[in-house]
N, C-alpha and C positions, 0 to 999 in steps of 0.2 A: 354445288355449294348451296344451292336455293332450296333444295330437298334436305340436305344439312340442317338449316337455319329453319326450315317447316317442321323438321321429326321435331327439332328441339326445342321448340314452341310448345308443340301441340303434347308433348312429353312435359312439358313444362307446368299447362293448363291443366292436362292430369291431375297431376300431382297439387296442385292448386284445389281440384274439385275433392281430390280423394285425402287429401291432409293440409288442410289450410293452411292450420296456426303454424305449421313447420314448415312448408314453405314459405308464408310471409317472413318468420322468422330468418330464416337462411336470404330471402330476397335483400331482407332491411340489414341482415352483416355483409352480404357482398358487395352490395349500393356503399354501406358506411364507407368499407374499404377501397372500391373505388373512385368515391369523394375524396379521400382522405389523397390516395396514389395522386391523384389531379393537384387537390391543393400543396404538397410536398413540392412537387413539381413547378407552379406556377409561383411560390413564394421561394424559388432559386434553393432550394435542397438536392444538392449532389445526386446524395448516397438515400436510399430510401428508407426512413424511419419503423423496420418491423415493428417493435413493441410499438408502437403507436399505432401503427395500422391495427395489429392484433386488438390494442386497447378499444380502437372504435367499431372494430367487428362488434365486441364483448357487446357495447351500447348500443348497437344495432342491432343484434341481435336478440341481445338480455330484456333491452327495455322496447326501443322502437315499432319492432317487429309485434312483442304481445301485445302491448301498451294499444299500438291502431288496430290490431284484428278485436281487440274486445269490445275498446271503443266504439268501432262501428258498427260493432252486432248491437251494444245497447242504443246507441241513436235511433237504429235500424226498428227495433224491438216499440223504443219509447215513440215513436214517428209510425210506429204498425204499417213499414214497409212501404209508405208516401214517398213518390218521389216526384210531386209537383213540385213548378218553383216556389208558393210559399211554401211549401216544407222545406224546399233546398235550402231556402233561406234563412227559416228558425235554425236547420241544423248548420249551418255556416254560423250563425251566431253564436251559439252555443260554443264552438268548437274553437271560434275563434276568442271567446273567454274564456274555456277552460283549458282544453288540452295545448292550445299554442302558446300561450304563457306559461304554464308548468314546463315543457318539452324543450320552451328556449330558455326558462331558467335552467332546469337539470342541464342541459349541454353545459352551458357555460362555466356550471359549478364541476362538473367531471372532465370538461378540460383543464381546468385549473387546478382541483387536487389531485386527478387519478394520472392523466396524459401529461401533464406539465410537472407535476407536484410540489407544486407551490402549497407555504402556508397557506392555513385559514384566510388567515389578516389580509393577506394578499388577495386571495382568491374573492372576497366579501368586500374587499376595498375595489378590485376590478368588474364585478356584477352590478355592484351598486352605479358606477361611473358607466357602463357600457350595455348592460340592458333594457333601457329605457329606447334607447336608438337602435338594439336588435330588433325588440317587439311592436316598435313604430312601422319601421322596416317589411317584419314579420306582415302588418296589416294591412299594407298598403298593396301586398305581392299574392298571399293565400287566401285572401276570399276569394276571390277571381278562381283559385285554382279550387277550391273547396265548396263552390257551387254546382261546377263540370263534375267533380266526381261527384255529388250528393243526387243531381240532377240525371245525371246521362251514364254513370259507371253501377252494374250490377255488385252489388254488396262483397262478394270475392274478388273484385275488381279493386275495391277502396284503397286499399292499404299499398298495392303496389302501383297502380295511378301516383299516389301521393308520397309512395319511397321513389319513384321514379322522378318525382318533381324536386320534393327532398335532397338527391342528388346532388344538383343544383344547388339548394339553398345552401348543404352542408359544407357545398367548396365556400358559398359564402361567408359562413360562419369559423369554416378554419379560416380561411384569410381574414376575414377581421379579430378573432382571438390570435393568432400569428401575427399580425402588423401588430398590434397593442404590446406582444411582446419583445417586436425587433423595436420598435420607439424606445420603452424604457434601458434597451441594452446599449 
């Protein structure tokens, strides 16, 4: 089994060196979907929701996955490959102003019209009331994690260091867009 789990690593990291952007892409739809399998699970659903699983591959894959491989080549680029702590720390800045507020608005908004399909009305009345305490949330948990990869994760590394964190945060964030909707029901 341990020769198993070494080919498939090291098969893995291949394919890493030799096609990035596609395998971050497929890392960050099979991470969405096993976030999603977790969260289903921990908020008492039977039967497992495909089309919503499928849905958050799509965002996983569509957005998540290009969205941090380009990301961190321009960090990368604009930072000319510094990986001291004050660079780790400009680029923690940066990141946590731009891409972590855009990344926790869109979630929010494509759970609510795409995976939920709730109106607008709904979906902009529930962002407005619950993103403020995502993104609080959001800053108190990924600097910390957005230093270690800035600092200590080679630049192929980024994006799955931090879908791998992401994980995580994403059961988060279904379980708090899922509770907000078992309240109203």
């Amino acid at each position: 089994m341990g020769s198993l789990a070494k080919n498939g690593l090291n098969n893995y990291l291949k394919q890493l060196q030799q096609h990035p952007l596609r395998t971050k892409v497929i890392t960050a739809g099979v991470l969405s979907a096993i976030s999603d399998i977790v969260s289903q699970k921990l908020t008492g659903i039977q039967k497992l929701q495909f089309k919503r699983i499928l849905l958050k591959v799509f965002f996983g894959a569509a957005y998540l996955g290009p969205f941090g491989h380009f990301f961190h080549i321009i960090l990368d680029k604009f930072f000319k490959g510094k990986r001291d702590s004050t660079t780790a720390a400009k680029k923690v800045l940066i990141e946590q102003l731009t891409s972590s507020p855009l990344n926790n608005l869109l979630f929010l908004i494509y759970y609510g019209l795409v995976i939920e399909g709730r109106p607008w009305v709904h979906v902009k009345a529930k962002v407005k009331k619950d993103y403020p305490s995502v993104q609080y949330t959001s800053w108190t948990f990924f600097p910390a994690v957005g230093f270690i990869n800035h600092k200590f994760m080679p630049l192929h590394f980024r994006v799955v260091f931090h879908s791998l964190v992401a994980f995580c945060w994403g059961i988060f964030l279904n379980l708090r867009a899922r509770s907000m909707v078992l309240i109203k029901a």
